[in-house]
N, CA, C and O atoms as CSV, one atom per row, in Angstrom:
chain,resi,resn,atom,element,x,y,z
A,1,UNK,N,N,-2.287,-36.735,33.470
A,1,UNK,CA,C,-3.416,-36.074,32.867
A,1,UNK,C,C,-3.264,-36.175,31.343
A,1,UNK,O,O,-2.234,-35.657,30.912
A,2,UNK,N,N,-3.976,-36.665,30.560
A,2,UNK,CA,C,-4.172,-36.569,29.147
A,2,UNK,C,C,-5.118,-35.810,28.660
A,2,UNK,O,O,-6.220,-35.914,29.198
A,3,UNK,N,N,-4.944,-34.742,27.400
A,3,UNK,CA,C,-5.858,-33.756,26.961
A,3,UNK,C,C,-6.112,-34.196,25.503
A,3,UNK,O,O,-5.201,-34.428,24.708
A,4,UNK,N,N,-7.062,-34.265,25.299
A,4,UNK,CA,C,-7.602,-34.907,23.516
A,4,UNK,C,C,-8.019,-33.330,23.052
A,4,UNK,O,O,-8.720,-32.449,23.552
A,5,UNK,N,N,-7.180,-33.461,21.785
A,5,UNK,CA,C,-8.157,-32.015,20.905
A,5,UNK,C,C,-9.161,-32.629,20.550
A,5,UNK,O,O,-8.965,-33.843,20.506
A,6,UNK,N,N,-10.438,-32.224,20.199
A,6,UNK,CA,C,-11.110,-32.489,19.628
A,6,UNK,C,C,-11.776,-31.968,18.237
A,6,UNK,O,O,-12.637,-32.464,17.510
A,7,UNK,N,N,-11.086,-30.862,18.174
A,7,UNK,CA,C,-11.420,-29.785,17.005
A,7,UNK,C,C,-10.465,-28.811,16.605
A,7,UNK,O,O,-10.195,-28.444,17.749
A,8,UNK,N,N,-9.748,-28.109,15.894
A,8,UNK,CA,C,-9.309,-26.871,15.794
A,8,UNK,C,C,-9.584,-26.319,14.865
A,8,UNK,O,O,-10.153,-26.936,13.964
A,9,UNK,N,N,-9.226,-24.682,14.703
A,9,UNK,CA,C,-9.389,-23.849,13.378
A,9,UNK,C,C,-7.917,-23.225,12.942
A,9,UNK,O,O,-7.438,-22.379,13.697
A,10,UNK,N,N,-7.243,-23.574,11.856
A,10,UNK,CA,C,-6.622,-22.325,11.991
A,10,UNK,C,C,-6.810,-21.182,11.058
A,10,UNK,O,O,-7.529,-20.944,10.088
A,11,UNK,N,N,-5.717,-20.460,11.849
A,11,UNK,CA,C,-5.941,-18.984,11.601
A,11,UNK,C,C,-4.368,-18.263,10.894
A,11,UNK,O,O,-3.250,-18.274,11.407
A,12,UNK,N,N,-4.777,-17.711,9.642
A,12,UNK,CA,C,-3.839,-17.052,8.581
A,12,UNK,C,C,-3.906,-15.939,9.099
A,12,UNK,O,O,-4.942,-15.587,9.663
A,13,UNK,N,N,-2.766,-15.099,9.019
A,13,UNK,CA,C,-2.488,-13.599,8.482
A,13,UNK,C,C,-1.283,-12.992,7.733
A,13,UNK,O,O,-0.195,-13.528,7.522
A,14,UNK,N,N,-1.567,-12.161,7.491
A,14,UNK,CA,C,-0.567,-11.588,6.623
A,14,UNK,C,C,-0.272,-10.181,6.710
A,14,UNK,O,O,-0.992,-9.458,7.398
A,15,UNK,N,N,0.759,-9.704,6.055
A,15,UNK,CA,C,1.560,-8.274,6.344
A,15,UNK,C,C,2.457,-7.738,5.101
A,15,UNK,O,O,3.390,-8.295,4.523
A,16,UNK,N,N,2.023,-6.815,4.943
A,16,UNK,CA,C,3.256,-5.957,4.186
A,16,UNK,C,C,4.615,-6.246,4.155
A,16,UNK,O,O,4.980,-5.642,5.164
A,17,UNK,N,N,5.543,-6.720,3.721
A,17,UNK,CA,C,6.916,-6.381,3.780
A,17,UNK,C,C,7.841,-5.027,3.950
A,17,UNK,O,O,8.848,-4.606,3.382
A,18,UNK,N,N,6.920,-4.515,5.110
A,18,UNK,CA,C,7.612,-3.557,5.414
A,18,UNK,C,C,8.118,-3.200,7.418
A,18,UNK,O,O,7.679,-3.968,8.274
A,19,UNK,N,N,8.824,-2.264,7.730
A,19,UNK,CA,C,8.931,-1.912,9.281
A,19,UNK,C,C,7.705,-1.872,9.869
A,19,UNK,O,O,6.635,-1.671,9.294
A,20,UNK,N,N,7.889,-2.073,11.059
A,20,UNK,CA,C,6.111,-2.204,11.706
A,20,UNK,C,C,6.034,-0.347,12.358
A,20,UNK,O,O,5.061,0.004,13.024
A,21,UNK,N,N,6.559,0.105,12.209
A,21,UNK,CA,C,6.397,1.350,12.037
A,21,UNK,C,C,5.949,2.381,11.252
A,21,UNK,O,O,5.517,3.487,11.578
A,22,UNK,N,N,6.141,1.776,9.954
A,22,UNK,CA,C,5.563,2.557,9.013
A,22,UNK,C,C,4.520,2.856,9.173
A,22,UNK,O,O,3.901,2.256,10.051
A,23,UNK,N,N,3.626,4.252,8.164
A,23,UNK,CA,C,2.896,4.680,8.430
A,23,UNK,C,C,2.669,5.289,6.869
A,23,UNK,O,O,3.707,5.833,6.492
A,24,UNK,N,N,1.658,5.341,5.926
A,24,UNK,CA,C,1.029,6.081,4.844
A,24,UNK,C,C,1.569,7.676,4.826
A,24,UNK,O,O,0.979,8.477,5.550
A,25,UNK,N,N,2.891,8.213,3.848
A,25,UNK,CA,C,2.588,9.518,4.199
A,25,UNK,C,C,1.610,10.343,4.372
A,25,UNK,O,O,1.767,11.250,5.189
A,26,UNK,N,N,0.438,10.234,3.687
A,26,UNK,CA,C,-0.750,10.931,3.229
A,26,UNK,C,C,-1.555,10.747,4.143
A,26,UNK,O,O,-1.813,11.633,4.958
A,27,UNK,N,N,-2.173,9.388,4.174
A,27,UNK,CA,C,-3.284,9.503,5.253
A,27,UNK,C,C,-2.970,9.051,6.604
A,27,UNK,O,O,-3.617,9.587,7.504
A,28,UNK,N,N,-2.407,8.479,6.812
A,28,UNK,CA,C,-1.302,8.202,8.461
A,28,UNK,C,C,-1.656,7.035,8.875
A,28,UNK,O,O,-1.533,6.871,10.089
A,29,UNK,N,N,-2.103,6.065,8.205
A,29,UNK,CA,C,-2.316,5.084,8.997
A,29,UNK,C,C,-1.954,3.853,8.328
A,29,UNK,O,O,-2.081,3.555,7.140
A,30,UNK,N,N,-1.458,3.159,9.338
A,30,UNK,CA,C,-0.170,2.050,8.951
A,30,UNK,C,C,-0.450,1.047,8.027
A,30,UNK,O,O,-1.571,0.602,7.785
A,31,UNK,N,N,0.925,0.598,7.361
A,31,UNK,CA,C,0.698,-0.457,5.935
A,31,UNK,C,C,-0.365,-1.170,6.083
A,31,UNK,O,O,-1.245,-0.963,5.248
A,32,UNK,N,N,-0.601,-2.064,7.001
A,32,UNK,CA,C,-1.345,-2.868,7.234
A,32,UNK,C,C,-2.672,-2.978,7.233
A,32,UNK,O,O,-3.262,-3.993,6.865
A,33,UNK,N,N,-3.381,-1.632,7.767
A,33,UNK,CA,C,-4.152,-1.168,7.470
A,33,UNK,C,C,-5.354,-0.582,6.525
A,33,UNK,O,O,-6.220,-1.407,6.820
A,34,UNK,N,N,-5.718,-0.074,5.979
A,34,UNK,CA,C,-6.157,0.430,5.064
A,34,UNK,C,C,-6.296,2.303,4.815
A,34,UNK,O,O,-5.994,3.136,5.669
A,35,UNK,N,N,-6.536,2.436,4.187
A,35,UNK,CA,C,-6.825,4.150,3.585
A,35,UNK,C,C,-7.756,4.230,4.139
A,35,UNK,O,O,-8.406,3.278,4.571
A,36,UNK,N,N,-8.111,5.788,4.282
A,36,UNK,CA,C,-9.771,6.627,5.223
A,36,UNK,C,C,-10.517,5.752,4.470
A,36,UNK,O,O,-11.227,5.010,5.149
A,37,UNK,N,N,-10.609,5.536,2.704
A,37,UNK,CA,C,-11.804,4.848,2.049
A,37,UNK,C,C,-11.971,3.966,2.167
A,37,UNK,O,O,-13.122,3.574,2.356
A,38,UNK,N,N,-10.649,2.913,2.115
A,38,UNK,CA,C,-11.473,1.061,1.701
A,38,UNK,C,C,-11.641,0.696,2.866
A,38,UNK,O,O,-11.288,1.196,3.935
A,39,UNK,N,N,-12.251,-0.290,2.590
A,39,UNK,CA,C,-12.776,-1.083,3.553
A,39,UNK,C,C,-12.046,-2.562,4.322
A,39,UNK,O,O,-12.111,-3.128,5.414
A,40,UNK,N,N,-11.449,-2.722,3.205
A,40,UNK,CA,C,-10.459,-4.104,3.774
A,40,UNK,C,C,-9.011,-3.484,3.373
A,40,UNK,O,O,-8.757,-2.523,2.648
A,41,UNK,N,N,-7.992,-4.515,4.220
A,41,UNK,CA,C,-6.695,-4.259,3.713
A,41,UNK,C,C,-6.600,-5.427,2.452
A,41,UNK,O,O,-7.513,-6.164,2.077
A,42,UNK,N,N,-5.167,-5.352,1.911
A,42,UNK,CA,C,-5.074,-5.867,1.414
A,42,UNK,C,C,-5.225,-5.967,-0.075
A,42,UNK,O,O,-4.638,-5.044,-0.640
A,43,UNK,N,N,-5.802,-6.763,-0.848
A,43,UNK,CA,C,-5.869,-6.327,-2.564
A,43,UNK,C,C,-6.756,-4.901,-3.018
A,43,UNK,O,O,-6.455,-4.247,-4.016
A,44,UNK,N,N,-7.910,-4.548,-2.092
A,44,UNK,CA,C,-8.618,-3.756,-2.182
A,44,UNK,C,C,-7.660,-2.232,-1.558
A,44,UNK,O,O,-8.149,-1.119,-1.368
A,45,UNK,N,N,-6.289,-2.622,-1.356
A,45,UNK,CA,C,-5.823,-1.210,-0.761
A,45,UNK,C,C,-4.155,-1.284,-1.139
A,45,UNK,O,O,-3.518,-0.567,-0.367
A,46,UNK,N,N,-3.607,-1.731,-1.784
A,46,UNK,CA,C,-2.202,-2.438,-2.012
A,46,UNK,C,C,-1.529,-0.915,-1.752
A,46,UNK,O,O,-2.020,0.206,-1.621
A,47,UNK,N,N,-0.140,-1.450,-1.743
A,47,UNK,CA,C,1.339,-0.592,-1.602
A,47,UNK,C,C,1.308,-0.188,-2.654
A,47,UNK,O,O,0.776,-0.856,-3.540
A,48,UNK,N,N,1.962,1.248,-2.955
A,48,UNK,CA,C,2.941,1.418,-4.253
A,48,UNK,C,C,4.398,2.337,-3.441
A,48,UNK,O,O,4.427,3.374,-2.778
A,49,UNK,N,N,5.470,1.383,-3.881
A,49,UNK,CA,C,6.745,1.734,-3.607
A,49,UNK,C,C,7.529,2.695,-4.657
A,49,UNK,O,O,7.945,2.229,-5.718
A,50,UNK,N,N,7.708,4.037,-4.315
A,50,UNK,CA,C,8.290,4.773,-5.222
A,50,UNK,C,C,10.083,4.493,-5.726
A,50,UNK,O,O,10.948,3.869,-5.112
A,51,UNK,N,N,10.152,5.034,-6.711
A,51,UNK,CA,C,12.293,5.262,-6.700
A,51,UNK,C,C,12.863,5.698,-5.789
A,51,UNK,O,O,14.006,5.419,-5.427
A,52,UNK,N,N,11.598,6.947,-4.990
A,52,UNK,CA,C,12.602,7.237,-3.964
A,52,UNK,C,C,12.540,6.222,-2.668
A,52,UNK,O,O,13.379,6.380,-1.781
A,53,UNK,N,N,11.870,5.517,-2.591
A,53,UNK,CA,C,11.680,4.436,-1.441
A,53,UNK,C,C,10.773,4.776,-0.494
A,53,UNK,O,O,10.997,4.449,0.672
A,54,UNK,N,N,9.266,5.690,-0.929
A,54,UNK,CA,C,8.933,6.475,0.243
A,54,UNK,C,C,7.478,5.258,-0.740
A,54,UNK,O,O,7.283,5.153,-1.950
A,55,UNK,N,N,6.778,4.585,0.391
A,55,UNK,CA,C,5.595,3.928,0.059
A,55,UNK,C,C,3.990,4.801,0.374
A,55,UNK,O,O,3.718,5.559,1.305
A,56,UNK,N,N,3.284,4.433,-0.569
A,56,UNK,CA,C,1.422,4.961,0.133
A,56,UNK,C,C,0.857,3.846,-0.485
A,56,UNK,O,O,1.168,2.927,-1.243
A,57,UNK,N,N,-0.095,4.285,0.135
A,57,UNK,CA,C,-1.390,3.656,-0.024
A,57,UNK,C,C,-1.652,4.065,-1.380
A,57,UNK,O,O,-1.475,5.273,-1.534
A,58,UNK,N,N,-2.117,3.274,-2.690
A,58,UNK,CA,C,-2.046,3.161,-4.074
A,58,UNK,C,C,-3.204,4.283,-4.702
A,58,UNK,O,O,-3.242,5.318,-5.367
A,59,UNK,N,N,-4.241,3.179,-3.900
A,59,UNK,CA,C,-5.834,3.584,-4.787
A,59,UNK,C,C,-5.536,5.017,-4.642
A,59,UNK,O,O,-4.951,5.791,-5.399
A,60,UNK,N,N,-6.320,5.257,-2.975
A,60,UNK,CA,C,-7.250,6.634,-2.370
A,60,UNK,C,C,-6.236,7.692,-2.161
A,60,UNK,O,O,-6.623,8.841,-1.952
A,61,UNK,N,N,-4.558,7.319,-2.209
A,61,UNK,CA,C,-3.363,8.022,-1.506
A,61,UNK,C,C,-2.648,8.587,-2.537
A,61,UNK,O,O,-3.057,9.606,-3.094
A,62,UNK,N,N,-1.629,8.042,-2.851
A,62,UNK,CA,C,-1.136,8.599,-4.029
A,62,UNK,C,C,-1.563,8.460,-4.784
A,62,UNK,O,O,-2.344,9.404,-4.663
A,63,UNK,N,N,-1.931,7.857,-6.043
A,63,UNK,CA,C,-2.982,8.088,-7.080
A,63,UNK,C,C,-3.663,9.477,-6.938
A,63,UNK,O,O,-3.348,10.400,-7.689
A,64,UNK,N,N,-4.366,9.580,-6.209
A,64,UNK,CA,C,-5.150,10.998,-5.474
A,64,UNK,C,C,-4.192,12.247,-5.576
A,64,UNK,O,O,-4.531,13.313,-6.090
A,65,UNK,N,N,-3.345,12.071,-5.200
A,65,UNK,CA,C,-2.632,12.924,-4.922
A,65,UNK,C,C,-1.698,13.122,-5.933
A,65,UNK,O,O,-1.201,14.247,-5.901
A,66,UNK,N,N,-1.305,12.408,-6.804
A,66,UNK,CA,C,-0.956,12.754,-7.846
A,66,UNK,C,C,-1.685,13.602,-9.447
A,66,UNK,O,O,-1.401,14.272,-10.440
A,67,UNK,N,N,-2.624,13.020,-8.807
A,67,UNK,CA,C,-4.234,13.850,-10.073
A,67,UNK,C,C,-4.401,15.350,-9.823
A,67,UNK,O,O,-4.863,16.190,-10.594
A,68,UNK,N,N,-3.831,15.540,-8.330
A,68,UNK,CA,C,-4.049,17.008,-8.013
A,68,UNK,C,C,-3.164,17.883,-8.895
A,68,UNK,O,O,-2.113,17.314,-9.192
A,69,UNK,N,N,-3.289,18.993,-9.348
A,69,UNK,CA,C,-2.417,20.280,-9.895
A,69,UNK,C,C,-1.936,20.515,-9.352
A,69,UNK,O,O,-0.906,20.839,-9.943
A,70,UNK,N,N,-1.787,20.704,-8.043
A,70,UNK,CA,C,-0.472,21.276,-7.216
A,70,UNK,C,C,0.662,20.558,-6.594
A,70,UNK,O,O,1.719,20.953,-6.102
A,71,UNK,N,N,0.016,19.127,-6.796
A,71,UNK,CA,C,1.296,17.804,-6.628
A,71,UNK,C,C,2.430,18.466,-7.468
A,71,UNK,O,O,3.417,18.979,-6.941
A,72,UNK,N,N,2.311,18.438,-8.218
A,72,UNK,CA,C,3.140,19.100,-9.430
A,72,UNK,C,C,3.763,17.712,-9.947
A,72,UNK,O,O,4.854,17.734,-10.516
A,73,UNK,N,N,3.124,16.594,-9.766
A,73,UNK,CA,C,3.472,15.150,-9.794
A,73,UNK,C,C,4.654,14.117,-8.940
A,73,UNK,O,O,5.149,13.021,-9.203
A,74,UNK,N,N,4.820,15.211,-7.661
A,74,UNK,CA,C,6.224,15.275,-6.679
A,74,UNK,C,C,5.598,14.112,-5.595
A,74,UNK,O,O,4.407,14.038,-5.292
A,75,UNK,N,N,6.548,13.334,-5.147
A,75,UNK,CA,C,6.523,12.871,-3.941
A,75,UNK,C,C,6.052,13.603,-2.362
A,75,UNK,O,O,7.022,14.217,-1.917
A,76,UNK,N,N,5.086,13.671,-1.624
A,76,UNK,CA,C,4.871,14.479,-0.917
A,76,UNK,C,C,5.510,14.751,0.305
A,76,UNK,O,O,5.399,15.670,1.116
A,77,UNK,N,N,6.584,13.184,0.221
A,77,UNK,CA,C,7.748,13.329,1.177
A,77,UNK,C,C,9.004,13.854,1.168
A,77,UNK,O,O,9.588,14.399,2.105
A,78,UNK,N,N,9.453,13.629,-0.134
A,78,UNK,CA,C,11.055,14.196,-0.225
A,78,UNK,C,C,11.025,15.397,-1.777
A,78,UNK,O,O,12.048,16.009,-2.084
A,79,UNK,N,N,9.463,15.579,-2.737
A,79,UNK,CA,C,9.329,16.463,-3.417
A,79,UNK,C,C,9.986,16.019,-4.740
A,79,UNK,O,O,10.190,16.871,-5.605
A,80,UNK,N,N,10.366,14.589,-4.967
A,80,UNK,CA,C,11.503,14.190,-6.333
A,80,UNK,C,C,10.398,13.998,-7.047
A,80,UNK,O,O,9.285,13.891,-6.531
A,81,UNK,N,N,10.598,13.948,-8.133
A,81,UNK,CA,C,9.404,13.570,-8.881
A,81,UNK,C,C,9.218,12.057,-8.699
A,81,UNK,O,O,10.028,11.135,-8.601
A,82,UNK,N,N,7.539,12.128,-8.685
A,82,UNK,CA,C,7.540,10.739,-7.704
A,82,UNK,C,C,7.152,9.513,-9.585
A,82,UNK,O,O,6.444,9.777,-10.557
A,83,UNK,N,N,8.072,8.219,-9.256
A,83,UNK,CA,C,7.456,6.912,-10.188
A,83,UNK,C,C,7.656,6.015,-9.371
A,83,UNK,O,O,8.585,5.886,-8.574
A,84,UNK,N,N,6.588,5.239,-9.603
A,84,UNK,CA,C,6.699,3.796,-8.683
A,84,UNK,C,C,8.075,3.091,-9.535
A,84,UNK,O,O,8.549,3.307,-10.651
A,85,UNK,N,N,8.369,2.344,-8.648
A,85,UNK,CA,C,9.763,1.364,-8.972
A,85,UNK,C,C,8.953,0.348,-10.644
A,85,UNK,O,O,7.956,-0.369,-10.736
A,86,UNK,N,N,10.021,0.802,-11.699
A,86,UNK,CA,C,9.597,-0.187,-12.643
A,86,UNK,C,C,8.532,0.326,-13.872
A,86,UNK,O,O,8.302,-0.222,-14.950
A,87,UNK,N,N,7.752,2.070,-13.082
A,87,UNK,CA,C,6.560,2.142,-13.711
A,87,UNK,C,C,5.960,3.450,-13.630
A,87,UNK,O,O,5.496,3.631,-12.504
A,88,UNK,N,N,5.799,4.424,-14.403
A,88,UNK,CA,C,5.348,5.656,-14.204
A,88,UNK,C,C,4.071,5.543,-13.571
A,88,UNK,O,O,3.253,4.659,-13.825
A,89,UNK,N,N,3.914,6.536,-12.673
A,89,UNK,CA,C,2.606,6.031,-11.899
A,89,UNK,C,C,1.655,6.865,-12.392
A,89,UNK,O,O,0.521,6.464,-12.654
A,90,UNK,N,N,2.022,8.036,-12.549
A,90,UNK,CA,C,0.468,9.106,-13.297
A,90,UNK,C,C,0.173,8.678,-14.619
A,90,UNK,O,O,-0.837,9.153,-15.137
A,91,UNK,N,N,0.949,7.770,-15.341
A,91,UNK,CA,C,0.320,7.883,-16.552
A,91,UNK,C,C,-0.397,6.217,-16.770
A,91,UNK,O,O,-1.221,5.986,-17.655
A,92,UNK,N,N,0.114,5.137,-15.760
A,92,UNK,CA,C,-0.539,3.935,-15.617
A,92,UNK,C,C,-1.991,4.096,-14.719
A,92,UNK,O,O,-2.924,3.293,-14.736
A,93,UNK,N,N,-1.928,5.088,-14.103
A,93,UNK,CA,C,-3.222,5.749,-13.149
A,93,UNK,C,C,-4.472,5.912,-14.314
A,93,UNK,O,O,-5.536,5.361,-14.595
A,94,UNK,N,N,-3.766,6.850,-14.715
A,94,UNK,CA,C,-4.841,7.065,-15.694
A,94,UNK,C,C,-5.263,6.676,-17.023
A,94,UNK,O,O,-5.830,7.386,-17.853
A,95,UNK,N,N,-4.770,4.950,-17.165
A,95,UNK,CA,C,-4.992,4.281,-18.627
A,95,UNK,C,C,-5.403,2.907,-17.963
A,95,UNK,O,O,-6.419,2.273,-18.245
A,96,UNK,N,N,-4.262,2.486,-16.855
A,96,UNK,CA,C,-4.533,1.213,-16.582
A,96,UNK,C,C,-3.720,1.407,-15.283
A,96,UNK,O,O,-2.876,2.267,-15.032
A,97,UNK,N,N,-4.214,0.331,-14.471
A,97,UNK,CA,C,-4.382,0.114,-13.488
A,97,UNK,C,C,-2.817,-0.541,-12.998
A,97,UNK,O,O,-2.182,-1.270,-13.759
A,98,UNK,N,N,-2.227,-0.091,-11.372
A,98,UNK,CA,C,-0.666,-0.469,-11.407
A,98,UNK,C,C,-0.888,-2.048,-11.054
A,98,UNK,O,O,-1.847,-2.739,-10.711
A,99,UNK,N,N,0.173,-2.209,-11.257
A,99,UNK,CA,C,0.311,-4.183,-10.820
A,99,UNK,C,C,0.765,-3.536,-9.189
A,99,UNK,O,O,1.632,-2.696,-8.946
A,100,UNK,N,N,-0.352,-4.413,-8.007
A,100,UNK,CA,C,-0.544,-4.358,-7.177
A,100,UNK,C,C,1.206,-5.260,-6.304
A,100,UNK,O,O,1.685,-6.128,-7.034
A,101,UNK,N,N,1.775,-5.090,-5.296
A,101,UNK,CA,C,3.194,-5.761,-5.026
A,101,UNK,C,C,2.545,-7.208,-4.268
A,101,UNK,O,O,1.640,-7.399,-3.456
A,102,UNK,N,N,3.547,-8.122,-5.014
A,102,UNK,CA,C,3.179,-9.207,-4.598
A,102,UNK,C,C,2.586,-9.425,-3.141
A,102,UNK,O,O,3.322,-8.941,-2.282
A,103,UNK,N,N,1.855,-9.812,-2.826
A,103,UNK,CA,C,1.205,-10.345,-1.134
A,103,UNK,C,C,1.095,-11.728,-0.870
A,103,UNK,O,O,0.183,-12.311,-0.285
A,104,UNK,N,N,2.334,-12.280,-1.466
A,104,UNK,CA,C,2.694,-13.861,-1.106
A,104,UNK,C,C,2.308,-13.587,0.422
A,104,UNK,O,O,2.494,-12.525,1.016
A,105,UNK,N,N,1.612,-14.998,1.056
A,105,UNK,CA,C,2.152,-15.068,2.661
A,105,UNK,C,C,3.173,-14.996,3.185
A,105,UNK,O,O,3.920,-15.006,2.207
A,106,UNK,N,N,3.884,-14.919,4.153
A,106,UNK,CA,C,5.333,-14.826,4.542
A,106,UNK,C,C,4.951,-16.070,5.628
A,106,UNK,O,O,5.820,-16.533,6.367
């Protein structure tokens, strides 16, 4: 029996560099995913990885949650004062925008 392709498509995806377990402290739903707001994953929803190693969702998650007064500007997981790796995050929030973590393909 001989089978001829005659056509194909392929098909990309991509993933976080992180456990497939993870999960957004804030809004609960996994890296890969997106926040309650956006709409796509991906550049429109990027990681931010803190010092303490605890990740969210950038835009709608922490950002958000750091603007609040009662954050007290703390990590909402372990309470340290939260900076992304490399970069104060409340004060790049609110001047300019964080450098999103690389999303090379793997």
């Amino acid at each position: 029996m001989k089978v001829t392709i005659r056509e194909w498509n392929a098909v990309a995806a991509w993933r976080w560099d992180m456990p497939d377990d993870d999960v957004c402290g804030i809004c609960r739903n996994p890296y890969d995913s997106t926040c309650s707001k956006c709409k796509f994953p991906g550049d429109e929803c990027p990681l931010l990885l803190g010092e303490c190693n605890h990740s969210f969702h950038m835009k709608h998650c922490i950002l958000s949650w750091l603007k609040q007064e009662s954050s007290l500007e703390k990590c909402p997981m372990c309470r340290q004062p939260f900076k992304s790796k490399g970069q104060d995050a409340t004060s790049a929030g609110a001047e300019q925008p964080l450098q999103a973590p690389d999303s090379s393909p793997i």
